[in-house]
C-alpha positions as a Markdown table, in Angstrom:
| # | Residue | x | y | z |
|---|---|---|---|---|
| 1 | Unk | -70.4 | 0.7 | 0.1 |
| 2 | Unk | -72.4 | 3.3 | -1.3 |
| 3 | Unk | -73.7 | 5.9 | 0.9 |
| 4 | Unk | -75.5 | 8.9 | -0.9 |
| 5 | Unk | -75.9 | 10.0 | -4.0 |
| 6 | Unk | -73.6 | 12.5 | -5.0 |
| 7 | Unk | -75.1 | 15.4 | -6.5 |
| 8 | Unk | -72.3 | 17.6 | -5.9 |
| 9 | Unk | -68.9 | 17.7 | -7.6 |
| 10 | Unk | -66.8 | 14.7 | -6.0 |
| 11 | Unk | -63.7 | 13.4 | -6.4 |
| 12 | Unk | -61.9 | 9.6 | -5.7 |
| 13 | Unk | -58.6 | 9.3 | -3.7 |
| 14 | Unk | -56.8 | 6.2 | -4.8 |
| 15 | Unk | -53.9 | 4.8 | -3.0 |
| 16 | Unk | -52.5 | 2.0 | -4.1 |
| 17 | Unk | -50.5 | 0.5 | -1.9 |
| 18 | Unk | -47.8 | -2.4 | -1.7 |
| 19 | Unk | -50.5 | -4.8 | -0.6 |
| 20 | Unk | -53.6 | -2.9 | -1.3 |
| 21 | Unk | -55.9 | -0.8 | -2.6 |
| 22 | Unk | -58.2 | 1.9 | -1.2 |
| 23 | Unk | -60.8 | 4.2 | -2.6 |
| 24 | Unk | -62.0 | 7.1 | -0.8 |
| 25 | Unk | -65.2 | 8.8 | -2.8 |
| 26 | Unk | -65.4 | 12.5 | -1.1 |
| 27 | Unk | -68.0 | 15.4 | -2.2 |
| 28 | Unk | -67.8 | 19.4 | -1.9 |
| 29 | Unk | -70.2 | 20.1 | 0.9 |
| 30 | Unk | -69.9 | 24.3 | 0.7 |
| 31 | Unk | -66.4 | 23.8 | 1.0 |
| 32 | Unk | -65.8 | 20.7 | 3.0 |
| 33 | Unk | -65.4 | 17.0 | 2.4 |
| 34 | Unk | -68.6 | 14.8 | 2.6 |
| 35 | Unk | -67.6 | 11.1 | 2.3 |
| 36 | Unk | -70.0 | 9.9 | -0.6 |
| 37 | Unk | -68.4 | 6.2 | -0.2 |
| 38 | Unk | -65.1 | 4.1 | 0.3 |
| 39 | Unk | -63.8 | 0.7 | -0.6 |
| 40 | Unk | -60.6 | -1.4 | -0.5 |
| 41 | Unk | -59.5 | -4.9 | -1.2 |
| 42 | Unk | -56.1 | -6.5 | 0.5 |
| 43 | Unk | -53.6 | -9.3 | -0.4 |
| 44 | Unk | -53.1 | -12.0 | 2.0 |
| 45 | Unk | -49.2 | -12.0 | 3.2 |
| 46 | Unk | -49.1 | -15.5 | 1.1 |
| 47 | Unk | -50.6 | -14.4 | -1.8 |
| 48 | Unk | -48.2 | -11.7 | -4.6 |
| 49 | Unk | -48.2 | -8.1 | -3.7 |
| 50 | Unk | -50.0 | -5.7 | -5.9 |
| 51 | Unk | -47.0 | -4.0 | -5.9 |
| 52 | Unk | -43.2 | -4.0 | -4.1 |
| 53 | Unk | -40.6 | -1.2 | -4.1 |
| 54 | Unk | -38.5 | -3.8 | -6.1 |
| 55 | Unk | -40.5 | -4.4 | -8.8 |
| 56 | Unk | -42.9 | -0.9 | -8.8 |
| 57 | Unk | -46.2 | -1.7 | -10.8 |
| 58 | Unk | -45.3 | -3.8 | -13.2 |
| 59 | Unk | -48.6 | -5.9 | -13.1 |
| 60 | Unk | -50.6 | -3.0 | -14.7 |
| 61 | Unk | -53.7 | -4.5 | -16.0 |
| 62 | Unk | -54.3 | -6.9 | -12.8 |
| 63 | Unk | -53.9 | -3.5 | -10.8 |
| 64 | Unk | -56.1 | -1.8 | -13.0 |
| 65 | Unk | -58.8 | -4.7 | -13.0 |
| 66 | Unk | -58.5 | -4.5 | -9.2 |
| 67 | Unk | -58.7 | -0.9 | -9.1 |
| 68 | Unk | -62.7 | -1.4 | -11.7 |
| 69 | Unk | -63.3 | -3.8 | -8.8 |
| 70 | Unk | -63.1 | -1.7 | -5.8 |
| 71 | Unk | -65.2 | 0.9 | -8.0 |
| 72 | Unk | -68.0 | -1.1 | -9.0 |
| 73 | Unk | -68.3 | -3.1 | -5.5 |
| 74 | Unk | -67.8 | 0.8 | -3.7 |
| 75 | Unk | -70.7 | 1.9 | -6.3 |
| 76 | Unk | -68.5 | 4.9 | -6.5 |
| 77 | Unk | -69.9 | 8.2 | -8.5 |
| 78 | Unk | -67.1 | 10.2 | -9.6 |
| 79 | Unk | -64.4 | 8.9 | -12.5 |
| 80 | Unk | -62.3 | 11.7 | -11.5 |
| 81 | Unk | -59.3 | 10.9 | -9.7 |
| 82 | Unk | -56.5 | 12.3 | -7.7 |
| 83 | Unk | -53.4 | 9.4 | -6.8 |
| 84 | Unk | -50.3 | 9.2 | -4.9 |
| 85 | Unk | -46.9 | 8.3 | -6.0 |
| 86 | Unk | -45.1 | 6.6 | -3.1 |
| 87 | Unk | -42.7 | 8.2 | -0.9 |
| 88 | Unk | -39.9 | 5.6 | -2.0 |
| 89 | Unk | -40.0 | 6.4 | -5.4 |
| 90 | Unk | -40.0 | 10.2 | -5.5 |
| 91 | Unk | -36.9 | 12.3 | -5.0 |
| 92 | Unk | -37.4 | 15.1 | -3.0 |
| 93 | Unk | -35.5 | 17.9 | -1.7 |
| 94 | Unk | -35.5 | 21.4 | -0.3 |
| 95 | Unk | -33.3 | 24.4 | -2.4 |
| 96 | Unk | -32.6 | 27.8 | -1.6 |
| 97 | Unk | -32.0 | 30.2 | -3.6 |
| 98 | Unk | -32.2 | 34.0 | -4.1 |
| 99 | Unk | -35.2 | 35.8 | -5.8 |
| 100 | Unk | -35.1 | 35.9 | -9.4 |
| 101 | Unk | -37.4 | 35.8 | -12.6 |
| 102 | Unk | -39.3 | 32.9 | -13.2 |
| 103 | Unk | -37.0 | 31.8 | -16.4 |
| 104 | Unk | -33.6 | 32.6 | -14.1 |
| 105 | Unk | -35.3 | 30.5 | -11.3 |
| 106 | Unk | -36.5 | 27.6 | -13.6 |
| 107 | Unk | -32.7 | 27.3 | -15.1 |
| 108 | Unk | -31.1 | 27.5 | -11.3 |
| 109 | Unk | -33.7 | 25.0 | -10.4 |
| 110 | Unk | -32.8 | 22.9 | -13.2 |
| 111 | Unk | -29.0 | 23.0 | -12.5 |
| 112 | Unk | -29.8 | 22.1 | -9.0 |
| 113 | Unk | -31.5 | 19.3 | -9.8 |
| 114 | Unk | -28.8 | 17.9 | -12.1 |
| 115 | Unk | -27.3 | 17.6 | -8.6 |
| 116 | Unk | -29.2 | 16.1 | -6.1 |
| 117 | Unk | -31.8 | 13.3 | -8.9 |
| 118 | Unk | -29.6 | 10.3 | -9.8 |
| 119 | Unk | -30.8 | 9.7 | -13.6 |
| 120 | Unk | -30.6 | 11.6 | -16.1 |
| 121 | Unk | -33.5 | 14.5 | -16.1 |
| 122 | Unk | -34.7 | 13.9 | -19.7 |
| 123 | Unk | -36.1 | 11.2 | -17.8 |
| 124 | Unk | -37.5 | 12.8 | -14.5 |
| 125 | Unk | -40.6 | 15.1 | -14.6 |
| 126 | Unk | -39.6 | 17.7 | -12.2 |
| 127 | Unk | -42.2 | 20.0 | -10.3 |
| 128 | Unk | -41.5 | 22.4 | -7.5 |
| 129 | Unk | -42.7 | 24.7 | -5.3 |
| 130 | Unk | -42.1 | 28.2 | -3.7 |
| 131 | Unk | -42.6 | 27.4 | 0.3 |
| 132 | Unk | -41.5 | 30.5 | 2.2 |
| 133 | Unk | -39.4 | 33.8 | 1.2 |
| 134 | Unk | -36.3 | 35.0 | 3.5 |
| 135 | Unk | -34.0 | 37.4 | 4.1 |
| 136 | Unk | -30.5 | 35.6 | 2.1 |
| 137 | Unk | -26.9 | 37.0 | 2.2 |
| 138 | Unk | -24.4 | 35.5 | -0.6 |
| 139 | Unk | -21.2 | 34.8 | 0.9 |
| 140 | Unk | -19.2 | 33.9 | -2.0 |
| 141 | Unk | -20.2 | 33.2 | -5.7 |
| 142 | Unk | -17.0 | 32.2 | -7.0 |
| 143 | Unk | -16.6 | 28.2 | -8.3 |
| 144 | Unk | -15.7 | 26.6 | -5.4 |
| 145 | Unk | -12.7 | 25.3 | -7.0 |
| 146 | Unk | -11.6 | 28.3 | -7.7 |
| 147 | Unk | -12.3 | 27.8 | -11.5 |
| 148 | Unk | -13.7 | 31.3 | -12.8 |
| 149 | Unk | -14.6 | 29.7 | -16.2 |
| 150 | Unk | -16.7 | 27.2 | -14.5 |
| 151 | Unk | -18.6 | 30.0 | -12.7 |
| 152 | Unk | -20.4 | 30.9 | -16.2 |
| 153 | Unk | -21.2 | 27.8 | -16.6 |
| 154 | Unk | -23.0 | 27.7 | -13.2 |
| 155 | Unk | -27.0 | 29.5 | -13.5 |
| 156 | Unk | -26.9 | 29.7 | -10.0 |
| 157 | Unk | -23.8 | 31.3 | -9.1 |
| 158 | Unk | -24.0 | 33.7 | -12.3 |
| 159 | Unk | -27.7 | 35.2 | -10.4 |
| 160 | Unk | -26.1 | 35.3 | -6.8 |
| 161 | Unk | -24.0 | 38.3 | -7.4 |
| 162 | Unk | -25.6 | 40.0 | -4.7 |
| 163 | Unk | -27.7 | 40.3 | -1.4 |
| 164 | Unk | -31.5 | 39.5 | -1.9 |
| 165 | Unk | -34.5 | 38.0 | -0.6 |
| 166 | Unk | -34.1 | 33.9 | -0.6 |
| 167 | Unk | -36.4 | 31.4 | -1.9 |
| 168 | Unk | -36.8 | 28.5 | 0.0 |
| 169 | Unk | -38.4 | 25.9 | -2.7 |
| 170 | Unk | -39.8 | 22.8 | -2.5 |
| 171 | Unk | -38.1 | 20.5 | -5.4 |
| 172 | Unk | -39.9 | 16.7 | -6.4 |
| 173 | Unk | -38.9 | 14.2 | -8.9 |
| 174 | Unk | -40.3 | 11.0 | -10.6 |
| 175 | Unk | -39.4 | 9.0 | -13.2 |
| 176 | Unk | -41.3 | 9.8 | -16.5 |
| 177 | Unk | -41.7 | 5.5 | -17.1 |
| 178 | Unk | -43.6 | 5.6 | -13.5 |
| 179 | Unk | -46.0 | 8.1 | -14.2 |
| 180 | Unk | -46.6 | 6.5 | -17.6 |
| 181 | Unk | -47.5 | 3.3 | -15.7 |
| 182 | Unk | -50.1 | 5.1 | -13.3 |
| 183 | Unk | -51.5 | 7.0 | -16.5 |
| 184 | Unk | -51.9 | 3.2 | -17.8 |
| 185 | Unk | -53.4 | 2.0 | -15.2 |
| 186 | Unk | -56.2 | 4.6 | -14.8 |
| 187 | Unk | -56.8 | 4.5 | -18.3 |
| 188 | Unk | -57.7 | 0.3 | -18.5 |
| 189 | Unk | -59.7 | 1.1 | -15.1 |
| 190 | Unk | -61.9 | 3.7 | -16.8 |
| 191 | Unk | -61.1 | 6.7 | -14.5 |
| 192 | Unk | -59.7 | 9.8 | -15.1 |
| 193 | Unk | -56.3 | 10.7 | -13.3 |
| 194 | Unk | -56.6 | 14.4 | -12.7 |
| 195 | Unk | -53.5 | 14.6 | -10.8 |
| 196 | Unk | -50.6 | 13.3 | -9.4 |
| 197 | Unk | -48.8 | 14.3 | -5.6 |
| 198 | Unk | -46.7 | 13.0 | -3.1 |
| 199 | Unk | -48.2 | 10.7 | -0.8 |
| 200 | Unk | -46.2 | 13.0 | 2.3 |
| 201 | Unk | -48.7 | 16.1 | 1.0 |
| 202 | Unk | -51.7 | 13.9 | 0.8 |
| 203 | Unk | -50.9 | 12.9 | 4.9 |
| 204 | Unk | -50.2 | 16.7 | 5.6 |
| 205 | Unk | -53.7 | 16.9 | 4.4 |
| 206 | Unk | -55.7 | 14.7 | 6.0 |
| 207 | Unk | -53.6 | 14.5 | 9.3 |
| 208 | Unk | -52.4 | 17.4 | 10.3 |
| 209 | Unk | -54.6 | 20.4 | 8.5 |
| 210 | Unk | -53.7 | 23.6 | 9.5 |
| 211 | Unk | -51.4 | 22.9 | 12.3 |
| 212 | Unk | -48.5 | 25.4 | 12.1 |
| 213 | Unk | -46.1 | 23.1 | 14.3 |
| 214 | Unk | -43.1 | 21.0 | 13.7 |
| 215 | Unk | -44.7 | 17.2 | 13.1 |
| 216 | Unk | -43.5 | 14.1 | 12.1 |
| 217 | Unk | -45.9 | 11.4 | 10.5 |
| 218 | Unk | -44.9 | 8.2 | 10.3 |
| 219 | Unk | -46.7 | 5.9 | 8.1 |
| 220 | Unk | -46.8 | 2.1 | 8.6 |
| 221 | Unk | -47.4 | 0.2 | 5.7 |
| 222 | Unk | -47.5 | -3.7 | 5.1 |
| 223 | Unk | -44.1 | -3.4 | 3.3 |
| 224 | Unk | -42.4 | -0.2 | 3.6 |
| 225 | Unk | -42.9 | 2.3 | 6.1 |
| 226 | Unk | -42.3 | 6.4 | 5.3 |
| 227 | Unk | -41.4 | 9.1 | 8.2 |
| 228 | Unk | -42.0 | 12.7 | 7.1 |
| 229 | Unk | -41.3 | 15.7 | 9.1 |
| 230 | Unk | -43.7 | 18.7 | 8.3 |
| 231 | Unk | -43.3 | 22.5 | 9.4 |
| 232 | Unk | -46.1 | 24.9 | 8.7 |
| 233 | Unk | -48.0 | 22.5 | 6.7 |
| 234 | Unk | -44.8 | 21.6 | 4.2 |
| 235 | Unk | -42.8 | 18.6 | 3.9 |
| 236 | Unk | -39.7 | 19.1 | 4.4 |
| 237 | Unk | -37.8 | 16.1 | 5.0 |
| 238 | Unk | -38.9 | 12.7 | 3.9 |
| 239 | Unk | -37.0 | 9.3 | 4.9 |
| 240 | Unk | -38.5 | 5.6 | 4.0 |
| 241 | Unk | -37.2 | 2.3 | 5.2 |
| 242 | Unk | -38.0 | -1.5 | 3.5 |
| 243 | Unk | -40.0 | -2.7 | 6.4 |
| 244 | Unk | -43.5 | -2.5 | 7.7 |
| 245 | Unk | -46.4 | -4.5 | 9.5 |
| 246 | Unk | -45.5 | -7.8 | 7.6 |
| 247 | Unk | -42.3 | -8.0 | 9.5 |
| 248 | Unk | -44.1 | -8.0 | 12.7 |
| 249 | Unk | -46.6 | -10.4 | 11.2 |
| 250 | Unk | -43.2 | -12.8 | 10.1 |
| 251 | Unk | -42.1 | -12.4 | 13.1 |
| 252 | Unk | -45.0 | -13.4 | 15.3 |
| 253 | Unk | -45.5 | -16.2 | 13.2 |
| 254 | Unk | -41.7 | -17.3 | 13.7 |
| 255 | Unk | -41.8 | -17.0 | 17.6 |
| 256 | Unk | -45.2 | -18.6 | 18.2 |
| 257 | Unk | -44.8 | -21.2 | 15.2 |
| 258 | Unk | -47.9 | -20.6 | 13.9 |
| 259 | Unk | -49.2 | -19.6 | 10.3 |
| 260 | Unk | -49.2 | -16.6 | 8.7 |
| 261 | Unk | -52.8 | -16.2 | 8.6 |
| 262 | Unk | -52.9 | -16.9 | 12.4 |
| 263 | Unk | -50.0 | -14.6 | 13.3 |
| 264 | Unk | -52.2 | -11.7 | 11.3 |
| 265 | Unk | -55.2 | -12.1 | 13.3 |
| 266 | Unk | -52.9 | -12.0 | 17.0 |
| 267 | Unk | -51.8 | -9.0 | 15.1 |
| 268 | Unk | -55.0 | -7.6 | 14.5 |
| 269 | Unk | -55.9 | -9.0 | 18.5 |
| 270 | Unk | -53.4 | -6.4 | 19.8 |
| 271 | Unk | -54.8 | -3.3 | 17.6 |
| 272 | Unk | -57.6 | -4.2 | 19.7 |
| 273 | Unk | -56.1 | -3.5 | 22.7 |
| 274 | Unk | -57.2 | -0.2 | 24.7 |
| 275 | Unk | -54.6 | -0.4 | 27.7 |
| 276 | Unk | -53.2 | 3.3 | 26.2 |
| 277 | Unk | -51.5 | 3.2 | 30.1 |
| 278 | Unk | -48.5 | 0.8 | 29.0 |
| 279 | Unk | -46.1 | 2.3 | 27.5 |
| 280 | Unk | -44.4 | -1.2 | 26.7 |
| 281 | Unk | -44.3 | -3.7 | 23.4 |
| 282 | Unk | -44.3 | -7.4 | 23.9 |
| 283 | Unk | -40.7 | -8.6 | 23.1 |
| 284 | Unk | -41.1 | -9.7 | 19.4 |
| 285 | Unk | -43.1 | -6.7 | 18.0 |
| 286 | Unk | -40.5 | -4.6 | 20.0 |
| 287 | Unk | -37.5 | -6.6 | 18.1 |
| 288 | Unk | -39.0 | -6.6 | 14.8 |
| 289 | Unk | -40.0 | -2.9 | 15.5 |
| 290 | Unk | -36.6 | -1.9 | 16.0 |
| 291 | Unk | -35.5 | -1.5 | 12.1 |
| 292 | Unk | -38.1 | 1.3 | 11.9 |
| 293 | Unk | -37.6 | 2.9 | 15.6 |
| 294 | Unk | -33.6 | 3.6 | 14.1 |
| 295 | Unk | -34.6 | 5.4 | 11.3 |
| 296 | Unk | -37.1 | 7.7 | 13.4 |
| 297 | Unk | -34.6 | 8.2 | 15.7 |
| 298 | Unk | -31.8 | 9.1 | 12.7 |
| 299 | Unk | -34.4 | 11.6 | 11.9 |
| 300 | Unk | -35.4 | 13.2 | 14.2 |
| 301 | Unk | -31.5 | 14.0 | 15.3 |
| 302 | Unk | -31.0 | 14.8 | 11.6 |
| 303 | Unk | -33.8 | 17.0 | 11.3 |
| 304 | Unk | -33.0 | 19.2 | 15.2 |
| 305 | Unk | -29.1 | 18.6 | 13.9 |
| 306 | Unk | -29.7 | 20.5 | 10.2 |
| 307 | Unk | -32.8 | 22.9 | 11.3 |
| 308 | Unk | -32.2 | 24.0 | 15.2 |
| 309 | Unk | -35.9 | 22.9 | 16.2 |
| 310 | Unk | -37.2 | 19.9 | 17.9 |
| 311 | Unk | -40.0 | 18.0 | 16.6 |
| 312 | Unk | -43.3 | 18.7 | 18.9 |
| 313 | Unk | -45.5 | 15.5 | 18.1 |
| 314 | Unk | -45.4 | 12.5 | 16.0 |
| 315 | Unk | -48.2 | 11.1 | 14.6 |
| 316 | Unk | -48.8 | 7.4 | 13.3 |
| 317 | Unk | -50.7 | 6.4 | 10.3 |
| 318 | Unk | -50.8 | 3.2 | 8.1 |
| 319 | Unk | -52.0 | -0.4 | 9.1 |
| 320 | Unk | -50.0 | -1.0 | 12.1 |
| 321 | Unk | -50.4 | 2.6 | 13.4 |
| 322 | Unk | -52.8 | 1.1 | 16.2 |
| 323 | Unk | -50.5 | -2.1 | 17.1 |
| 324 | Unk | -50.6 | -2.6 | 21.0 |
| 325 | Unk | -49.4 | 0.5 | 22.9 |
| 326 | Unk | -47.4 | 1.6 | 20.0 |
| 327 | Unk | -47.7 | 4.8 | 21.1 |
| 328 | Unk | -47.5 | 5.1 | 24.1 |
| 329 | Unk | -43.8 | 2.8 | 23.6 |
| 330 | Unk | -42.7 | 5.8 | 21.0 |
| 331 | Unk | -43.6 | 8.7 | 23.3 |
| 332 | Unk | -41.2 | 6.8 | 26.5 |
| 333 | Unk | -38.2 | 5.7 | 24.2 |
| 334 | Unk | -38.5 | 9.4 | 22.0 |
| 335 | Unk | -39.9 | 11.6 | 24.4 |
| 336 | Unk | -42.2 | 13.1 | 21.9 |
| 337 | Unk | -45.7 | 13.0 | 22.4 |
| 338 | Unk | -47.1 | 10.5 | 20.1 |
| 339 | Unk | -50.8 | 9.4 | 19.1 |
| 340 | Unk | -52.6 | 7.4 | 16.2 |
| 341 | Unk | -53.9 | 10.3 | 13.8 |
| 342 | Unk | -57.4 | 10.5 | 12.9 |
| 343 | Unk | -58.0 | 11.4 | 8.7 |
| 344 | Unk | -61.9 | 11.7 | 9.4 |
| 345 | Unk | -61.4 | 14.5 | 11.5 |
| 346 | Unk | -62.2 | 17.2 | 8.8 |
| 347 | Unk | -64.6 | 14.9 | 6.9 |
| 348 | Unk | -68.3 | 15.0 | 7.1 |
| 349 | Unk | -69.9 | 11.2 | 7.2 |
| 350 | Unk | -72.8 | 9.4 | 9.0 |
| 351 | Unk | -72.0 | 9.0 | 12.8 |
| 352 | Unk | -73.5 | 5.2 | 12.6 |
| 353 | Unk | -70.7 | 4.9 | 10.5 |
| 354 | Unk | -67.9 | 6.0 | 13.4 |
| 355 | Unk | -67.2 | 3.2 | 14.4 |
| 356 | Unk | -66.0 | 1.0 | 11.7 |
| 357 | Unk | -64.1 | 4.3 | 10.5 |
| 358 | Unk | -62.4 | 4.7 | 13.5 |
| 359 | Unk | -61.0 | 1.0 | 13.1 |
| 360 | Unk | -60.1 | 1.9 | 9.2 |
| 361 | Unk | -59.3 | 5.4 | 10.0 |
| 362 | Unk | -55.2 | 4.8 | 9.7 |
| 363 | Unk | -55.5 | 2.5 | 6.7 |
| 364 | Unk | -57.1 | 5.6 | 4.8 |
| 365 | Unk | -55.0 | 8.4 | 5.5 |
| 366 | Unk | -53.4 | 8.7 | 2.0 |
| 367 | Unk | -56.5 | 8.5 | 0.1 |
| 368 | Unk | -58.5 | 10.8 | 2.2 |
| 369 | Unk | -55.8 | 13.5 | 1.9 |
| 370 | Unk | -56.0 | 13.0 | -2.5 |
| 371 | Unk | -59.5 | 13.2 | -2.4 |
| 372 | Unk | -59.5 | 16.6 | -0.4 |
| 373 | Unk | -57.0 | 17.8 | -2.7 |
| 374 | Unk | -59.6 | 19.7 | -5.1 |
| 375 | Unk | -62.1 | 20.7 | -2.2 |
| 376 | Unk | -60.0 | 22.4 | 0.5 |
């Protein structure tokens, strides 16, 4: 739906999700986000996925169609746009190393990656970031096997020959075939891709702001489902696991016997749900849940185990982020204080509109946070 002109510079956020797509039009308002207009089309569960983590975007030009779809039907203003890559198929991961000249740190940060990115990097497009600056102490630069010739071979070891300040940096990779698909798709659609992120920074953006604590987002999508931890605004440790709301869809459906269709709208019945008092699942969601409760509990031991801090609030995004008293359940069984995050928060828009945003508020999370990429 359209809702003003835009005679300012705006920009679109486009998510495109495993079983969706959503548009989020925002406009520089003296330095905040004005929400010019939004849109979004979904998949039903029995009907092919835009896109799965098994088989990542190969239908191209019936995502790009879609994508001109949500545009028109949107009456969006901008054709500049800013997407997300999904957590699941970007390789992230946090270096330190000591301070050095740009061309010493791009070749340590070159040798480190041959390290941690499984394909070859002729194939990766590698970006990274400096994210803090500390005091660092080399305790030994020798080859760890004890091989001195293979010490010159090593950038990294061959700059550590002293005490220094560290570098703690920020290190991403994706495939170069991936981004070539995106650039594709944008390209059929008619809009111009301005940049690519993370969608991890995107939620940073648009959930938690300025907040300096230790946070962990965990994002529920239909298929997959992505738990970030942030500290001081920075990703810094990124999990995702194959399962998400559709799971807990398949499994209402399997223990009520009932269609798919119908097991989405009991599903959409308990997001309706305001008893925030409970702090209990019924027993299917709870069964079905308990794939994606693991891996938030594996990290959130992995991240106090590796970083001496405890995590101070979680907060839940994605489709299923309001299911029942999801929160309240996470805040017994972790005892972290957990709550349904709000992207709107920062974003100026009608308040006749508050409503319906609140109820769409989690779905748009990722897009929100692209679209402010270029005006915060």
């Amino acid at each position: 739906m359209g809702l003003f002109s835009s005679n300012k510079t705006s920009y679109l956020g486009v998510d495109l999700g495993s079983s969706s797509i959503k548009v989020v039009e925002l406009a520089n308002s003296n330095g905040r986000p004005r929400l010019v207009t939004y849109g979004f089309t979904e998949k039903k569960l029995t009907d092919n996925n835009f896109i799965s983590s098994s088989d990542f975007l190969n239908a191209e030009d019936e995502i790009a169609k879609t994508l001109m779809e949500v545009c028109n039907k949107s009456r969006t203003f901008s054709k500049k746009a800013v997407a997300a890559l999904p957590s699941f198929a970007v390789f992230t991961s946090i270096l330190n190393l000591p301070e050095m000249s740009k061309k010493e740190l791009a070749s340590a940060i070159t040798w480190e990656a041959k390290k941690i990115i499984p394909m070859p990097l002729e194939e990766v497009i590698l970006d990274w970031k400096i994210i803090s600056q500390e005091e660092y102490k080399n305790e030994d630069t020798k080859d760890p096997a004890g091989e001195g010739d293979n010490q010159q071979l090593n950038p990294v070891s061959k700059i550590f020959s002293h005490p220094t300040k560290g570098l703690k940096i920020l290190l991403t990779g994706a495939s170069k075939s991936l981004v070539r698909k995106y650039v594709n798709i944008f390209n059929t659609a008619g809009v111009s891709l301005l940049s690519l992120e993370t969608e991890n920074f995107a939620l940073v953006r648009s959930l938690i702001g300025n907040d300096q604590a230790v946070i962990m987002i965990v994002d529920l999508g239909a298929n997959s489902s992505s738990i970030m931890v942030a500290e001081k605004g920075i990703p810094v440790m990124a999990r995702s696991v194959e399962m998400g709301g559709t799971l807990i869809t398949k499994a209402i459906s399997s223990s009520l016997n009932v269609n798919l269709d119908r097991a989405e709208q009991f599903k959409q019945d308990m997001m309706l749900e305001t008893n925030s008092a409970s702090n209990s699942l019924p027993q299917t969601v709870e069964k079905a849940f308990a794939t994606i409760l693991n891996e938030i509990k594996y990290t959130v031991g992995l991240y106090q185990e590796q970083h001496n801090q405890k995590i101070e609030k979680i907060i839940l995004t994605g489709g299923s982020a309001n299911l029942g008293n999801l929160t309240g359940y996470l805040s017994k069984v972790l005892n972290i204080n957990a709550y349904v995050g709000d992207p709107w928060a920062r974003v100026i828009y009608p308040v006749e509109l508050k409503p319906i945003l609140d109820r769409l508020g989690s779905r748009f999370s990722v897009a929100i946070g692209l679209a402010m990429r270029n005006i915060e």
